[in-house]
N, C-alpha and C positions, 0 to 999 in steps of 0.2 A: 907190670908189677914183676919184681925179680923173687926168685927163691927166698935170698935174705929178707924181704920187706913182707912176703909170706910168713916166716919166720918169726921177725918183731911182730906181725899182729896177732899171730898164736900165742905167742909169750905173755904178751900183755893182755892179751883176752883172758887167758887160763891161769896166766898168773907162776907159769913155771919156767924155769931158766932156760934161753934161748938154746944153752947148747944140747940140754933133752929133747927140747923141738924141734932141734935141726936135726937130732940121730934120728927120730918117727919120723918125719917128713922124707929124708933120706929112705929109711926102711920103708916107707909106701910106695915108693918115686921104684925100687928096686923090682920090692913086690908086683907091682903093674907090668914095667919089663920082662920082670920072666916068666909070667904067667902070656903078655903078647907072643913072647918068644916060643911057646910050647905053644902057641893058636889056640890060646884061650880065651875067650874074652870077658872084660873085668865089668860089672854092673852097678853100678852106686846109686841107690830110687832117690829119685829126686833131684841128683846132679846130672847125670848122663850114662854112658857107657863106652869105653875103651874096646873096639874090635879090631880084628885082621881084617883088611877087604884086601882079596884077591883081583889082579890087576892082569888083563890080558895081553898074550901079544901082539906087539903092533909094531907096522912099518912106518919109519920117522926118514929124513931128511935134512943132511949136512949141509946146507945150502950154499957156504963159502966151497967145499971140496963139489957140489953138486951129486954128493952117492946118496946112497937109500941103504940102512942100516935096519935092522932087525932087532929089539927090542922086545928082551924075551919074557914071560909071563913071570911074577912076580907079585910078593905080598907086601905092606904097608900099612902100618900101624894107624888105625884113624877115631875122629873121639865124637860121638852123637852126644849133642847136649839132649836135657828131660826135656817134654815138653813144661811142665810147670820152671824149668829152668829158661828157656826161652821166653816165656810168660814174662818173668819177669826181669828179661832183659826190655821185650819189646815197651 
């Protein structure tokens, strides 16, 4: 499912014009960002939660040049669904 078809189903569900749903959904999509960006992380009960996980260093391997490169510690934006959101994927 793309942004836009996001979009049309909020319109249509709520009943307001796709281009005020596309400013909030933009303004949410922002909001997420820059709260990840300051390593905050965003909590929505019942959908999931948006974290930073912290990513160690590690030694990798260029195996066409055969070197060993270094791979240095670093964070990454990553998303825990709820468990009642799994529920009712499963």
């Amino acid at each position: 499912m793309t942004k836009a078809e996001i979009v049309s189903e909020i319109a249509k569900a709520t009943g307001q014009e796709k281009v005020a749903v596309l400013a909030i959904v933009e303004a949410f999509m922002e909001s997420v960002k820059n709260s990840l960006a300051k390593g905050e992380n965003v909590y929505l009960r019942g959908f999931g939660s948006f974290v930073v996980k912290e990513r160690a260093e590690k030694t990798a391997r260029n195996i066409s040049k055969n070197t060993t490169i270094i791979i240095p510690a670093h964070k990454i934006p990553a998303f825990k669904p709820a468990k009642t959101f799994m529920g009712d994927i499963k």
